[in-house]
N, C-alpha and C positions, 0 to 999 in steps of 0.2 A: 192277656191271653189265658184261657183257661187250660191246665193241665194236667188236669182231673181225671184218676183212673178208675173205672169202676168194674168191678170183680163181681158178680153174681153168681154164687151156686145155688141154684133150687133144688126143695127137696126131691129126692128121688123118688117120691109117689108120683105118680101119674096126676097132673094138673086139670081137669075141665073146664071149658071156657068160663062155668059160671063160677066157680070156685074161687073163693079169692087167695091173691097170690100174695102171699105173705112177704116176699120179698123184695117189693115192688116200691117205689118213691109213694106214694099215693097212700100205703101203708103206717108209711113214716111219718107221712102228714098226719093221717086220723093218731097216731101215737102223740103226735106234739099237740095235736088239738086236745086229748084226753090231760096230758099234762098242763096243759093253759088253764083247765078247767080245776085243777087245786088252789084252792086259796090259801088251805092252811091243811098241817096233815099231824100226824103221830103215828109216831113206828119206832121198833127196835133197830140197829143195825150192828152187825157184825163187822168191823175192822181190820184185815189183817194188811202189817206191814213187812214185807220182804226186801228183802237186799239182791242185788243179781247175784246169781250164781248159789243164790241157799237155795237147801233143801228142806226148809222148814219157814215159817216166817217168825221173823224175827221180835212180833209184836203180835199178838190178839186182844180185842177188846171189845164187850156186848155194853151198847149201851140205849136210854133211850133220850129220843128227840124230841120237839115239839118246833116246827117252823112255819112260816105266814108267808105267802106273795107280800111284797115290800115296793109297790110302785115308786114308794118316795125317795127309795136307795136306788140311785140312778148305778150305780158299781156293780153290786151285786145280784141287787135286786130282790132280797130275803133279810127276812130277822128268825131268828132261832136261839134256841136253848137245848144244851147237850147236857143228861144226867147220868149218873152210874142206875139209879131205876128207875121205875114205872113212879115211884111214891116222892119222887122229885125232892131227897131229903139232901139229896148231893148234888149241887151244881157243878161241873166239870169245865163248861165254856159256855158262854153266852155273845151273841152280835146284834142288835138292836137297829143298826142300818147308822150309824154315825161314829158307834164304837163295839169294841172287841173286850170281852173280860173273860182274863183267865184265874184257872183259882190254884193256889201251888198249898194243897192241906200240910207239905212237913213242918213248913213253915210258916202255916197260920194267914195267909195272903192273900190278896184281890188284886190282883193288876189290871188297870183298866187303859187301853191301850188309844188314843184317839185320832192316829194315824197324822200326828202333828210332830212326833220325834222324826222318823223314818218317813217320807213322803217318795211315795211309786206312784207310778202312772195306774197301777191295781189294787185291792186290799187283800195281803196275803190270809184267805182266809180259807179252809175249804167248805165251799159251801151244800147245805143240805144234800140228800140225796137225789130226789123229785128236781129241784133247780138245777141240779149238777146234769144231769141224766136228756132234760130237756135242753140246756144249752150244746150240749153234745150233739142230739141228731137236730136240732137247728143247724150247728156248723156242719152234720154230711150232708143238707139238703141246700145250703146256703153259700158255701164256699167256694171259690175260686184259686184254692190253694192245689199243690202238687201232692194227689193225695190215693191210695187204693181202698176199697170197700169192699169189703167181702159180707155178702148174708146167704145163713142157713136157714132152712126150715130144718127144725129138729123134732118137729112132732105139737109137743106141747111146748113150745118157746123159739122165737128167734134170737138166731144168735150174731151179730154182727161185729168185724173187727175195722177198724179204723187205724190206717194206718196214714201219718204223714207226714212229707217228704219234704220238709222246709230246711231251711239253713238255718234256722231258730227253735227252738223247744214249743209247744203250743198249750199251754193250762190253760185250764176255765175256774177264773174267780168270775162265775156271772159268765157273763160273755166270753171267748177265744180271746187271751193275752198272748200275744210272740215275747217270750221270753229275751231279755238283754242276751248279747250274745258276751260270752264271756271265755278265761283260759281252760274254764275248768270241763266246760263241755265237751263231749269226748265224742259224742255220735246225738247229732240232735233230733235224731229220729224219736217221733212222739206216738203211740202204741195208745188204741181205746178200745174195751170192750164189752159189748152188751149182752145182757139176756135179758128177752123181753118177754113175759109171760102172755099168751096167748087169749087168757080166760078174760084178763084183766086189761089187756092191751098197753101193758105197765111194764116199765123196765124193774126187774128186781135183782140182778145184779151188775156190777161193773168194775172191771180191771183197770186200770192203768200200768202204764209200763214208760220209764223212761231209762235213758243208759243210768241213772244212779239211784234211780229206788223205784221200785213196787208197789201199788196199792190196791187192795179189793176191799169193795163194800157191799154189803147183801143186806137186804130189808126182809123186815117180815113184821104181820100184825100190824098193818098202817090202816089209820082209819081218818077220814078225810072230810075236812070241809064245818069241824063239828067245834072251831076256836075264832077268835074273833081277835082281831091284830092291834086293836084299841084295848084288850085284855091283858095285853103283853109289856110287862115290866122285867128285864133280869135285875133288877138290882133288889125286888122282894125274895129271888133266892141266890142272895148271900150269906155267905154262912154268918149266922153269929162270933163275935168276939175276933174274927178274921181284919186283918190292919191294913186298909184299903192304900194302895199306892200306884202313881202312875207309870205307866211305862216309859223306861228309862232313868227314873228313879234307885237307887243302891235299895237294895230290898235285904232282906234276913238271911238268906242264901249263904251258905260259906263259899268263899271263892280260893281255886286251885295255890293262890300264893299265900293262905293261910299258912301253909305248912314250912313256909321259909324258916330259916334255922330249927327244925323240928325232924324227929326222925320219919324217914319216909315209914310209912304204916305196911304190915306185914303183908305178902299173900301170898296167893299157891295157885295157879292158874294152866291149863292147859295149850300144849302145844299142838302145831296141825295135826302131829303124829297122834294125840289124844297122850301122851306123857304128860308127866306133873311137874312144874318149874316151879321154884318160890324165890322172892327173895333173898331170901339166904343163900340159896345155890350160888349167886354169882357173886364172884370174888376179886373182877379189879379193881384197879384203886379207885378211877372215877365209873359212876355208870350214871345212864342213860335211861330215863325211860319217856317213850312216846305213845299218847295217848291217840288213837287213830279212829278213823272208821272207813271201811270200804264205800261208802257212799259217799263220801267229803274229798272233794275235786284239792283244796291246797294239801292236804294228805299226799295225794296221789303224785301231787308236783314233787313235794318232799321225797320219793324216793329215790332218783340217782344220786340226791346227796347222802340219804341212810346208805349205799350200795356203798360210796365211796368209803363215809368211813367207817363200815365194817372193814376195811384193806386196809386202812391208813396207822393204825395204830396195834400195837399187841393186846392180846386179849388180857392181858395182865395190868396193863395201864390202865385201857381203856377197851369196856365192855357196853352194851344197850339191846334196847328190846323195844318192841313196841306192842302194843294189846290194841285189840280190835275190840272196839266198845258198842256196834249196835248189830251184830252178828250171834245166834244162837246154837251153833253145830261147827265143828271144826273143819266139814268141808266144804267151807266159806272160806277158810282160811286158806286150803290149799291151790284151791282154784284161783283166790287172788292173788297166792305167789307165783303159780303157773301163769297168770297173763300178765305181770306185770316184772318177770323174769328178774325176780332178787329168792334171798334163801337167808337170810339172817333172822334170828329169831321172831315170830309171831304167837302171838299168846291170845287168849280165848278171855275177855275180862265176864267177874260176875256182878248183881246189881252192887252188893257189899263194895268190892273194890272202889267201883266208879264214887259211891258215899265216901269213902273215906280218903280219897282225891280229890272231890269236889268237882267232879269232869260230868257239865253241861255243855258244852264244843268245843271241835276238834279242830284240828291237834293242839295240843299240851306235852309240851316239853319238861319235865323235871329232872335237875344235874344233882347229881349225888356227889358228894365225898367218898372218903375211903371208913368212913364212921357211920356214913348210908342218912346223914345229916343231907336236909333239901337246902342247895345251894340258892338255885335259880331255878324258877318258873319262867318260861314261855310261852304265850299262849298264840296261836295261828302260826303260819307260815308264811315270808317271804323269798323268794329265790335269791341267792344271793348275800342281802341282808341278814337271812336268820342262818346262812351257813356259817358269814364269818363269826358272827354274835358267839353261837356252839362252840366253832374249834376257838375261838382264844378263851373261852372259859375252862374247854379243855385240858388247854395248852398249860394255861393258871395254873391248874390244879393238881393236874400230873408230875 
């Protein structure tokens, strides 16, 4: 049964029968016919990643593309190449239609991923924009899910929001994936939005929105149809001298339980209030600290057992904190102790910290002594599990 809602607003100029109506399915079509028609394109695209609840995003980045229609990638269905510029002197990521390469320059690295460690029913990749954009209003013109649509005429662009109503999260690697349904999903409402320029019959921006992160992409300077897909090699732009390894592989990376028996490393980081905390300030004997992100679902589990023991112990014993690591403005912080009703210390981390932690995901636990010497690393969270693990270490040590 189909449950399909559809929300129309038209612009509020005066319509003529002969005029076309920009909001119309029929619209949609000549839009995905126009996108069927790239083979191959180049453009710049702006990045921005948000967290809910910021007032800033928490990531920007210009980079440029170069992508191919990919018949033979039955998944995706694209190959492309991401650079920091036009002069392609920096490969950033590369997908060739059978594998994923990423480049990590601190550490000299090529990871080349070939989707044979981790096996999904999808390739977690995000793909181009042109692909991305087209697979979208294929799914509002296609689908049979429980779903509203809203379009504007805004003059020079339509603007369309997609909203839908599944019991599962909905991404497009390529095609509409329904996401696993899992503990950590909180609201599996999936949020899409377009702006499609009118000149061009082109989407040139798009939002996403799910309850755990944010993402908008903008194009600009796309020039289409002028590369040829049998031209396309990423492994000609690897960097030189870079030590190619596969994913899953122990790579050059320092990892968070380096620092075992070593002094936890200094900092000085802000509080929701925007005051200055460091480590030095705190003075029990054992402390705590939890590496977090408002966007990471076992984080979130992890709170009524942080709520507990902030109660359980004297602050002279036993002290902790936790720093929000992919958050830019402190009120990100506030807002995530107002919905998530705790009030025990949250700190604001900066890129330095996270380097000298070694905090690539979340959460991370690190137990201090009363010498501020790293006892124990933890890394992730189980309910239960990683409580008792915490309090007998505590217990130990106090």
């Amino acid at each position: 049964m189909n449950h399909r809602i559809i929300v129309l607003s038209l612009s509020i100029l005066a319509v003529s029968s002969c005029a076309e109506d920009y909001t119309s399915t029929d619209y949609l079509k000549r839009v995905v016919q126009k996108l069927e028609q790239i083979e191959s394109a180049t453009y710049w695209v702006q990045t921005e990643n948000w967290n809910p609840g910021d007032t800033a995003a928490s990531s920007t980045n210009n980079q440029y593309v170069e992508s191919y229609r990919n018949p033979s990638d039955t998944t995706v269905g694209s190959s492309w190449a991401i650079f920091s510029n036009e002069d392609k002197a920096r490969l950033v990521f590369a997908y060739d239609g059978t594998m994923r390469t990423i480049i990590y320059d601190d550490v000299k690295e090529v990871v080349i991923d070939s989707f044979n460690v981790r096996r999904m029913p999808f390739r977690p990749v995000s793909p181009p924009f042109f692909n991305y954009t087209e697979h979208i209003i294929k799914y509002i013109l296609e689908n049979n899910d429980s779903t509203l649509l809203e379009q504007k005429d805004l003059g020079e662009e339509i603007y369309l929001k997609l909203t839908i109503l599944e019991d599962r999260q909905v991404e497009f690697f390529g095609k509409a994936h329904y996401m696993p349904a899992n503990q950590y999903t909180y609201d599996p409402t999936s949020i899409y939005e377009l702006w499609i320029d009118k000149k061009s019959n082109l989407p040139r921006k798009v939002r996403r929105e799910m309850s755990h992160s944010i993402t908008v992409r903008t194009v600009s300077n796309y020039d289409f149809n002028n590369l040829i897909i049998e031209n396309f090699a990423a492994t000609e732009y690897f960097p030189q001298g870079y030590e190619i390894r596969q994913y899953g592989q122990t790579g050059k990376r320092s990892r968070p339980d380096a620092l075992l028996g070593k002094k936890a490393p200094e900092w000085t980081l802000q509080t929701n209030d925007k005051e200055e905390m460091s480590l030095s300030d705190l003075k029990s004997k054992v402390l705590m600290i939890q590496f977090t992100s408002v966007s990471c679902g076992p984080c979130k589990i992890s709170i009524p057992f942080l709520k507990e023991l902030s109660m359980e112990y004297e602050k002279k014993r036993f002290d902790f904190v936790s720093i929000e690591c992919t958050s830019k403005n402190t009120d990100v912080l506030k807002s995530y102790m107002i919905r998530n009703d705790f009030d025990y210390t949250l700190l604001l981390s900066t890129k330095d910290v996270l380097d000298k932690y070694s905090i690539t995901s979340y959460p991370v636990f690190f137990i201090l002594d009363e010498n501020r010497d790293v006892i124990k690393v933890i890394k992730g969270y189980r309910k239960e599990t990683t409580d008792r693990e915490i309090r007998a270490l505590i217990n130990t040590l106090i």
